[in-house]
Every structure is written in structure tokens, then in C-alpha cells.
C-alpha positions as CSV (number, residue, x, y, z in Angstrom):
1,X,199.1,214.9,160.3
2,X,202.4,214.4,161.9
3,X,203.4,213.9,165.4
4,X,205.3,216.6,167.1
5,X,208.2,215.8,167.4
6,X,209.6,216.7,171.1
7,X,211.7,213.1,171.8
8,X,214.5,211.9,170.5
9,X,213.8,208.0,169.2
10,X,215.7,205.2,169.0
11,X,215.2,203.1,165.9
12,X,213.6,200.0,168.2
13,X,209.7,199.3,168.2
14,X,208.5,196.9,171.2
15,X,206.0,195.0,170.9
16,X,205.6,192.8,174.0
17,X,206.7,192.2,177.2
18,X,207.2,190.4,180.3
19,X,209.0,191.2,183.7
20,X,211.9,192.4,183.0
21,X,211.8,191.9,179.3
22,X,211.1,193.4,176.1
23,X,210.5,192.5,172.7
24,X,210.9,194.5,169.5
25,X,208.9,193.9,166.2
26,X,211.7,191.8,164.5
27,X,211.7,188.9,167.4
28,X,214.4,190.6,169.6
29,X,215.0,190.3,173.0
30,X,216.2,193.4,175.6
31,X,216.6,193.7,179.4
32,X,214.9,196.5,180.7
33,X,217.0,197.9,183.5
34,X,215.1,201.2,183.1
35,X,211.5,200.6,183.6
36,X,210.5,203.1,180.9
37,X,211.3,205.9,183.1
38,X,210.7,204.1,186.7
39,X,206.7,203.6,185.5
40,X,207.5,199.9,185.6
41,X,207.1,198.7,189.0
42,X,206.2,194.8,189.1
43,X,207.4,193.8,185.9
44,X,205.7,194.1,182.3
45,X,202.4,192.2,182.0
46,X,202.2,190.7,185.6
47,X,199.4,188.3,185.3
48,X,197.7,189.6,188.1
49,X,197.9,193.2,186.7
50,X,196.4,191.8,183.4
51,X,193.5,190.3,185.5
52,X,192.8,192.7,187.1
53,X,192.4,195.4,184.3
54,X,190.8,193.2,181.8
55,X,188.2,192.5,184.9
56,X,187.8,196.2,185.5
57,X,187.4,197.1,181.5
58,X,184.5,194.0,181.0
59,X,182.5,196.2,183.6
60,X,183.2,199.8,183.5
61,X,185.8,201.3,182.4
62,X,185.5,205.2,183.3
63,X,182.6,207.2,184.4
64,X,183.2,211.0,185.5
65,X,184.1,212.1,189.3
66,X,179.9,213.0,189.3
67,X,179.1,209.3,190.5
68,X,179.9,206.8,193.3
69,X,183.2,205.5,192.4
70,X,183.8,202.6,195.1
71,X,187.1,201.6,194.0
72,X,188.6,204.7,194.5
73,X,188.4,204.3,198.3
74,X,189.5,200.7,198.0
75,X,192.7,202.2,196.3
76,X,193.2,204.9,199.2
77,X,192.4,202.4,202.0
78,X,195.1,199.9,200.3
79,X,197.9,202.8,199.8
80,X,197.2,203.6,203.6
81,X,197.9,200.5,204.7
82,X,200.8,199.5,202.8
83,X,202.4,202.7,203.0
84,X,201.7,203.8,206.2
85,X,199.9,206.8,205.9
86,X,196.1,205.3,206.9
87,X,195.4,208.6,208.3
88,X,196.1,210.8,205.4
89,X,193.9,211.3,202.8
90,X,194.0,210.9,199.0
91,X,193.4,213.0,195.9
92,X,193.7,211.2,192.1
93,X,194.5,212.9,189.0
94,X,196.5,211.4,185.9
95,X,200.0,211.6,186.0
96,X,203.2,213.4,188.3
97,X,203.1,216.5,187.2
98,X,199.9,217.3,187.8
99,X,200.3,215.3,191.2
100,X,203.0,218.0,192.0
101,X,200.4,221.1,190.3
102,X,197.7,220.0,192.7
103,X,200.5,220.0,195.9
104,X,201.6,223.2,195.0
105,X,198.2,224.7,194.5
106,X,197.0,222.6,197.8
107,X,199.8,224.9,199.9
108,X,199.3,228.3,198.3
109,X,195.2,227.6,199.1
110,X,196.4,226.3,202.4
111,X,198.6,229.2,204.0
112,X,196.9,232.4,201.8
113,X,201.4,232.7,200.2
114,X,202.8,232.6,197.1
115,X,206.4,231.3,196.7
116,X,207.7,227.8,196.8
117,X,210.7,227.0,198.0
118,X,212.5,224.0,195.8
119,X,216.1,222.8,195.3
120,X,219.0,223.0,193.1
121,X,218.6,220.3,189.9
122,X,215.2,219.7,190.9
123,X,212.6,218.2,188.3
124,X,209.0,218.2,189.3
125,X,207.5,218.1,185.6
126,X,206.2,220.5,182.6
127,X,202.8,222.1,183.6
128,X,203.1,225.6,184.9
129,X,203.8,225.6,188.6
130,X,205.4,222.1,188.5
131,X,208.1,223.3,185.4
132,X,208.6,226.8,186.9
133,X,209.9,224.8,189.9
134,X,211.9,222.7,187.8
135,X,215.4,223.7,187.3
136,X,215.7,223.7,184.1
137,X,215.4,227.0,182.4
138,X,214.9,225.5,179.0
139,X,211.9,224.4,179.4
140,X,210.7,226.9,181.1
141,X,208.6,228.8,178.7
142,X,207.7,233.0,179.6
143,X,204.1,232.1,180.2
144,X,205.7,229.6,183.7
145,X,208.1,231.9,184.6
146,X,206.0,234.3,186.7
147,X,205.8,231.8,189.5
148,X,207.3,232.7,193.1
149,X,210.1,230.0,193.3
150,X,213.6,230.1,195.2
151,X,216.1,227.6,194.1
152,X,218.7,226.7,196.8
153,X,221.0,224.1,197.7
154,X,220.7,221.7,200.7
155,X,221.2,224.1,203.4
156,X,219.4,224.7,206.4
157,X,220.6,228.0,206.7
158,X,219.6,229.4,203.5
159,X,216.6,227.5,203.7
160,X,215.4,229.2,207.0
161,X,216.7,232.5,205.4
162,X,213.9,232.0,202.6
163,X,211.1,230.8,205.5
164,X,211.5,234.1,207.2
165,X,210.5,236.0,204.5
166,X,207.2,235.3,205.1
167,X,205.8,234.5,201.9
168,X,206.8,230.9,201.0
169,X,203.8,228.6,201.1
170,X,205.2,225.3,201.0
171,X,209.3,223.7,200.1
172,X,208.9,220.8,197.5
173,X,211.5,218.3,197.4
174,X,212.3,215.0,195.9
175,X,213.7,212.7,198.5
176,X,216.2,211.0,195.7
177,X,216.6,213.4,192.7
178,X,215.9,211.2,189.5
179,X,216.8,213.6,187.0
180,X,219.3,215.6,188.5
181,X,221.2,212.6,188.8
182,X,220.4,210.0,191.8
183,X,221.1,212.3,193.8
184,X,220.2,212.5,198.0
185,X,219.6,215.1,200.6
186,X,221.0,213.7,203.6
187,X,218.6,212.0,206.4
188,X,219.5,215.0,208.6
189,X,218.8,217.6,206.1
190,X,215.1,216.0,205.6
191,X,214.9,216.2,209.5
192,X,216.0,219.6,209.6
193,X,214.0,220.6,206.5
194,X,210.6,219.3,208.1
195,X,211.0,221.5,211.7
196,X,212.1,224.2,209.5
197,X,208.4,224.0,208.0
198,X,206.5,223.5,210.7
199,X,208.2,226.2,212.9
200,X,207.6,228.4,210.2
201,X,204.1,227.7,208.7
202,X,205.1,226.2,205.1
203,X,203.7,223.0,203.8
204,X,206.5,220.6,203.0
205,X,206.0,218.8,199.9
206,X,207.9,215.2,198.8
207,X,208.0,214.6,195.3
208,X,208.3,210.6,195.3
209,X,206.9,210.4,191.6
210,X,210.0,208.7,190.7
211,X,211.6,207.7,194.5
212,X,208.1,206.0,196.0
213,X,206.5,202.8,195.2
214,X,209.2,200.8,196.9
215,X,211.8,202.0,194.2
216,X,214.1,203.1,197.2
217,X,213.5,200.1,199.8
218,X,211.1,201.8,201.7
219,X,207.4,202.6,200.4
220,X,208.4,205.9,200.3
221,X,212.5,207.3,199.9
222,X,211.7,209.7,202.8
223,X,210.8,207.4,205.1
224,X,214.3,206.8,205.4
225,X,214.8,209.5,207.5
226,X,211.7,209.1,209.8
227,X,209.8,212.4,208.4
228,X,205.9,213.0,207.6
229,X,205.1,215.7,204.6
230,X,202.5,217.0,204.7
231,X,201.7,216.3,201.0
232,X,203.2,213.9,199.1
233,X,203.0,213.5,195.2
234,X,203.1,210.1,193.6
235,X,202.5,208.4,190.2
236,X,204.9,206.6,187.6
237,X,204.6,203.5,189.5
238,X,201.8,203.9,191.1
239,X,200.0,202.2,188.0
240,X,202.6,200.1,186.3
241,X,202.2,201.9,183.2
242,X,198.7,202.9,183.3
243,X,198.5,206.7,184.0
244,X,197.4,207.8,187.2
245,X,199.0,209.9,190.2
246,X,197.9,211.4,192.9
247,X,198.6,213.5,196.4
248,X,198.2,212.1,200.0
249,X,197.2,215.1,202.1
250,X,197.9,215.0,205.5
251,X,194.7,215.0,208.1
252,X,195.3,219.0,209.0
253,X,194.9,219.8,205.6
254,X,191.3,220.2,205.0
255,X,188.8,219.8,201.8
256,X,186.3,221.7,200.3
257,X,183.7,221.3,197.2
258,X,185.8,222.7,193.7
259,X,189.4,223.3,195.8
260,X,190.7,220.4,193.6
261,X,189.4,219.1,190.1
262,X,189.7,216.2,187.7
263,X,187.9,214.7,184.9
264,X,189.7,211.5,184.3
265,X,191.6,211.1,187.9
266,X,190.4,208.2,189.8
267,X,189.2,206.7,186.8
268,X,187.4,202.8,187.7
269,X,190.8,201.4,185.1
270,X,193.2,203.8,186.7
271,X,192.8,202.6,190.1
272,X,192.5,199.0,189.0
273,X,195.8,199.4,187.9
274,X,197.0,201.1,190.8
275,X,195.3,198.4,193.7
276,X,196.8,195.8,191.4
277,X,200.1,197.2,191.8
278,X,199.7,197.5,195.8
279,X,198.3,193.9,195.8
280,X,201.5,192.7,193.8
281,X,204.3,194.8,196.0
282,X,202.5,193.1,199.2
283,X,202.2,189.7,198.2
284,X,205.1,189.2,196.7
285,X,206.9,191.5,199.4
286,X,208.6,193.7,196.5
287,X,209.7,196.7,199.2
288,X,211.9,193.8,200.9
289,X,213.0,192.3,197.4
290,X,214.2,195.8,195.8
291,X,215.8,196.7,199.4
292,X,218.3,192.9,199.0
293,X,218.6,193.4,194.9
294,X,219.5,196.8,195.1
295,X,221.8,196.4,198.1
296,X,223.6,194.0,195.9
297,X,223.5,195.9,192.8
298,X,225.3,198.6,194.5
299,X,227.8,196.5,196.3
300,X,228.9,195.0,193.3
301,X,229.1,198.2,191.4
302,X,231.1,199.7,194.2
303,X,233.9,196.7,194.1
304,X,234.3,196.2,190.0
305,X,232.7,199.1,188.4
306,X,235.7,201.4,188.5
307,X,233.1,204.4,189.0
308,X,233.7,208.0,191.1
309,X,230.7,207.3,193.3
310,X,227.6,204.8,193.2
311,X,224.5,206.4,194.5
312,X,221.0,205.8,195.8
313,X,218.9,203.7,197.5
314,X,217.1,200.3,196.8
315,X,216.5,200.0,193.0
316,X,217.2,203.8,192.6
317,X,220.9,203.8,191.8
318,X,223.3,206.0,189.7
319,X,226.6,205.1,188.5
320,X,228.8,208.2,188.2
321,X,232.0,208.3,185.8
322,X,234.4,210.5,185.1
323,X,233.5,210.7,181.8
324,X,230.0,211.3,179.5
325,X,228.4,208.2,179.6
326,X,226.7,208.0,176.2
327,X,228.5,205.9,174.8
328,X,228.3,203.1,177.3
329,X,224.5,203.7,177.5
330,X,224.2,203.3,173.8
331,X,226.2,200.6,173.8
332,X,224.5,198.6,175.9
333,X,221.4,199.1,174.1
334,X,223.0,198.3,170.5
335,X,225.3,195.9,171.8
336,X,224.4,193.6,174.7
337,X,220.1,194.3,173.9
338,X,219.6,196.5,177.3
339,X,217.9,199.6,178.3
340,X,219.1,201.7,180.8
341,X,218.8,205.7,181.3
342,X,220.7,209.0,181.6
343,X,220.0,212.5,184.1
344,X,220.8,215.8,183.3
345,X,224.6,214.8,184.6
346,X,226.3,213.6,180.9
347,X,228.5,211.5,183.3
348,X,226.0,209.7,185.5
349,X,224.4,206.3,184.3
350,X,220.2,205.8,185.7
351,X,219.3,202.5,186.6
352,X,215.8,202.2,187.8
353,X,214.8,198.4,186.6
354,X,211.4,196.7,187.8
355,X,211.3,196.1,191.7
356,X,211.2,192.5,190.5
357,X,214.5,192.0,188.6
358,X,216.2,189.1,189.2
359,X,219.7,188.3,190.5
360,X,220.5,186.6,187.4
361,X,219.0,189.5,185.5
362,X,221.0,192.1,187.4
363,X,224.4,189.7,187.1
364,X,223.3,190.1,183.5
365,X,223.7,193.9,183.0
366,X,227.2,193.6,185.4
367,X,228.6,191.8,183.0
368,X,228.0,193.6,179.9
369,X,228.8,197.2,181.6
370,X,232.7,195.3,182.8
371,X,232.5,194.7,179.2
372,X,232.0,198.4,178.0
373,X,233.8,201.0,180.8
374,X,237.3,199.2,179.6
375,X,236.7,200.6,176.3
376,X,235.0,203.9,177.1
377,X,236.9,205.0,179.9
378,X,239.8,205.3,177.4
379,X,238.3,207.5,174.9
């Protein structure tokens, strides 16, 4: 048997790694300035992380959602305290897009409607509800595209316009869009976007799968603009590379036996993981650290990096050129031994590195993209 093959691979193996670091199977070193898709919150093989789950695994590693599960509410007690949402409560499953299924399904079971409401460029993952509110019609397959959903851009007006139709049970939106580019609604529009739903009786979903876990500055990116979903979907680093996600449901929102189900969700190793990456951003005060390094990741970009526009927030940040940036990123890789990422722009560069990066580290990947966007830029 073969595997099926969906991803494009570059020819480099790793076999280890620490903090920011990687190593590949012939003794090579790389900076990891991408986090393996923003799963990589405190660093490769923290040793408290590594403690933690080989603690967890000598006892029990997974029993089913039949059972008393004690860690489980030691995970949801530790996310409401760090992030500030103590009075919500939590649902585990496996991974974002299913976060984003069960939020979906959550506010059609909620308000008795059908359509969602999401936004232009959106990505909120490939199962069925979650991809056919992706924007992305090639991966849409026939079977998704029978879902309700109304793609519109950030404006209040048109957003209103969809509301007072009648039918739309809840607006998902990603506070930072990862894939579409680093790119932000404005503060206001979140404010505007979360009266907008409660005047009119549709749930409001933020998809921080990518933008929470401190990757912005804040626990969560929305919280930059003072609002309170009423669901919001998390995972990637939530676990540090250990697959978990989940939804925190707000207190009006109300459960019942078999209105949400998981086998492996909540898992006695998946929230090992996850209270070990809570632990790690408080005691080491990560939200603080990723708010200073990306502030000066940014300001430097902004001064030397002869870009059309720097964007995002905290360690969430997207370098757009006026020209497909391929080249640089595969360049850096080949070249100067570091990983960074693309979005569905060509001409926007992803950085999303481990909340703990270093200055030095960062000061590291400046000076090998001054190197490169000489060269590129003139092609």
C-alpha cells in the first residue's frame, strides 16, 4: 500500500527537535519560523510538555467518553482561567475542523436555522460544514456543497442585509485570517459584527484555530477588540502538536445527552498535552513574550524589509510583496536552513514561529530574508 498522496513534500525528513529547532535525518539544522502550521506553541520538546505526557501515558493513556475523565475538567478549569472565559463551558474533540463542525452544528441546534454566514477568503477546514464554509471552491467537493452559506466581505451593511433574512443561524469568523493571508477585520467591524448577532438572534462564531493560544498577544486575537462569541473554536496550539481541539460555549448555550459526540475528544493524553501547554504559556508568561517579539518582528520588517504592507498581530504576521513569493520562501529553506509558510495570496510570506522564539532567533531569519528580497524582487 501506498499513501495517498494529497501534499506536496519537500525532500527534508526531521527527526528531532527543540524550541525553535529542527533536525533532519542527515545531522542538519533548520529554524522553524513556521511552527508546522501554527501547531507549535511552546517550542518543540519543552521538557515540561515531555513530562507531562510521558507521566500521563505510564498511567492511562485513553479510555472512552463512558467513564470519569478528571483531567478533562482540570483542562477546562485551566483554559478559563488563563483565557478568561471561566464562565464558559468546554467541549473536546480532535482537531479544528471538527472544532468549527461542532460550532456550526451547536448554532443550527441552537436557533432551529440553517445558513451560516462567513467571509470572503475564509478557511475553517475540510469536513463538510466547516469546507463548505471555506472559500475555496476546490475543495469543495458536490457532497459539501449543499450547505446554506453566504460569503461576504467585511461590511456591516451587507452583513445586516444577510441577518434579516431570517434564516442565518450563526456568522463564523476568524479574528486574523491565516490562510487567506494574515489578514484582519478591523476592531470596529468585530464590535459591529457582535451587536449585529445579538440584535438579530445568530450565534457568532470565532475561529481562533490558528489566531488563539497567544499567537496574536492576547489569549485570544478577538480580544483585541473587547468582544465575547458566543462559541469559539480552538486547536493547533492548543496541544503543541498533540491533536486535540475543542469549542468554549458560552453559559446561554445549553447541553443535552447526544447533542455533541466524540470517541477520542478529551482523551486522558490529549488534555495532558493541552494543560501542559496552558501551564507553559503561564509560567513562562508566553502571551506577554509573543506580544514584545512580535512587536519587534514587525517593526523591523516595516523599516528594512522593502514590503507593500506588514500585517498581523503578535507572532501572527504576513509579509506582503509585490511579487510571488516562492522563491524567497524556498530559498530560505534550501539556502539559509529555515521554514517559513505561504497563504492562498502567491505574494504574501506566513510567519507564525513558536511563541517562544528568541530575539536572536528572529534577528536570524531578518537577516537571511535582507539577503534574498534584493535578488527576488528583481526577477
Amino acid at each position: 500500500m501506498e499513501l495517498f498522496n494529497v501534499y506536496p513534500l519537500v525532500n527534508i525528513t526531521p527527526v528531532k527537535a527543540l524550541g525553535a529547532k529542527l533536525w533532519d535525518d542527515q545531522g542538519q539544522e533548520y529554524l522553524d519560523f513556521y511552527g508546522g502550521h501554527a501547531v507549535i506553541s511552546i517550542g518543540h520538546s519543552h521538557p515540561h510538555y515531555v513530562q507531562r505526557l510521558t507521566e500521563q501515558l505510564q498511567n492511562i493513556g485513553f479510555y472512552s467518553n463512558s467513564v470519569q475523565i478528571p483531567i478533562q475538567a482540570q483542562l477546562a478549569q485551566k483554559l478559563g482561567q488563563v483565557s478568561g472565559y471561566d464562565d464558559y463551558a468546554l467541549f473536546l474533540c480532535n482537531s479544528g475542523a471538527e472544532a468549527n463542525e461542532n460550532a456550526l452544528k451547536l448554532a443550527s441546534f441552537h436557533t432551529g436555522k440553517t445558513r451560516v454566514v462567513a467571509f470572503k477568503g475564509a478557511f475553517h477546514g475540510r469536513t463538510s460544514g466547516a469546507v463548505a464554509a471555506t472559500d475555496n471552491p476546490k475543495i469543495v467537493a458536490p457532497f459539501n456543497a449543499g450547505h446554506a452559506i453566504s460569503f461576504l466581505e467585511y461590511d456591516l451593511a451587507a452583513v445586516e442585509t444577510a441577518l434579516q433574512g431570517g434564516d442565518v443561524c450563526g456568522v463564523i469568523i476568524e479574528p486574523i485570517q491565516g490562510v487567506g493571508g494574515i489578514i484582519m477585520p478591523s476592531d470596529a467591524f468585530l464590535q459591529g459584527l457582535a451587536a449585529l448577532c445579538q440584535q438579530y438572534g445568530a450565534l457568532l462564531i470565532a475561529d481562533e484555530v490558528q489566531s488563539g493560544y497567544g499567537r496574536s498577544g492576547n489569549f485570544f486575537a478577538h480580544q483585541h477588540a473587547g468582544i465575547r462569541p458566543d462559541i469559539i473554536s480552538v486547536a493547533k496550539g492548543m496541544g503543541n502538536g498533540f491533536p486535540i481541539g475543542g469549542i468554549l460555549i458560552a453559559p446561554h448555550l445549553k447541553a443535552s445527552y447526544g447533542l455533541l459526540g466524540t470517541t477520542f475528544g478529551g482523551n486522558h493524553l490529549a488534555c495532558a498535552a493541552a494543560l501542559a501547554v496552558l501551564e507553559v504559556i503561564e509560567d513562562e508568561n508566553l502571551l506577554g513574550h509573543a506580544a514584545e517579539m512580535g512587536d519587534y518582528l514587525r517593526r523591523e520588517l516595516l523599516a528594512n524589509a522593502g514590503a507593500e504592507e506588514i500585517r498581523g498581530r503578535g507572532l501572527m504576521v504576513g509579509i506582503k510583496y509585490d511579487f510571488p513569493i516562492k522563491g524567497v520562501r524556498d530559498r530560505l529553506l534550501s539556502e539559509h536552513r529555515i521554514f517559513v509558510g505561504n497563504a492562498s495570496d502567491p505574494t504574501v510570506l506566513r510567519l507564525l514561529p513558536p511563541l517562544n522564539i528568541t530575539k536572536a532567533e528572529i534577528d536570524r531569519f531578518l537577516q537571511a530574508l535582507y539577503t534574498l528580497i534584493p535578488v527576488e524582487a528583481r526577477k
